[in-house]
N, C-alpha and C positions, 0 to 999 in steps of 0.2 A: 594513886588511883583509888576512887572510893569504888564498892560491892556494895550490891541488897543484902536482902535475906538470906536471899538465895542464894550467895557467891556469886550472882550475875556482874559484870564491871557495869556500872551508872553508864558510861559512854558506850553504844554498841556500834556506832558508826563515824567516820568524821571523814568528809570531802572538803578534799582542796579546789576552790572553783577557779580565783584569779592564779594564773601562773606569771614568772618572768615574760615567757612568748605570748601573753595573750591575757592582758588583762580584763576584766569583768566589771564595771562603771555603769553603776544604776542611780538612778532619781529617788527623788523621798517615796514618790508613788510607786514605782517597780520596784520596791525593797520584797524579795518574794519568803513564802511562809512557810517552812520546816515541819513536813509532815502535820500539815496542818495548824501548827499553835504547838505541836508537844515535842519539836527541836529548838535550834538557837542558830544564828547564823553571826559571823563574826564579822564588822566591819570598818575599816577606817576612813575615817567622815575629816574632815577640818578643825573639827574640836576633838579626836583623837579618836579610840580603837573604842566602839562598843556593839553592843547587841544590834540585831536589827528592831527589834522591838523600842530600845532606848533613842535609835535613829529616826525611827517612824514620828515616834512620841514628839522630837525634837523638832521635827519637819526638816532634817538632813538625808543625803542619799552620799555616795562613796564608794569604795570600791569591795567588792565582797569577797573574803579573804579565804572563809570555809565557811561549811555547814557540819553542824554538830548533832545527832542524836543519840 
């Protein structure tokens, strides 16, 4: 786990979106944005696991696995 300065943990939150019972299948366009720009959301696309931001880029969409901030 990395800490700031502060002894804060870098990760303060992480949601699991897609579950077993109910997966979460979004398009390159509904890839949605993580408090703004200043999370990460985790996804696996056709060309394999990455950011939504590397998925946008790509013009891929996938299933969204968590959200990280």
């Amino acid at each position: 786990m990395k800490y700031g300065q502060d002894n804060n943990a870098a990760i303060a939150n992480l949601q699991r979106i897609s579950r077993p019972g109910c997966r979460v299948y979004v398009g390159r366009n509904d890839i949605p944005r993580v408090l703004g720009g200043l999370g990460i959301n985790i996804l696996t696309t056709p060309r394999g696991v990455m950011t939504g931001r590397q998925a946008r880029k790509q013009g891929l969409g996938g299933e969204i696995l968590c959200e990280v901030w």
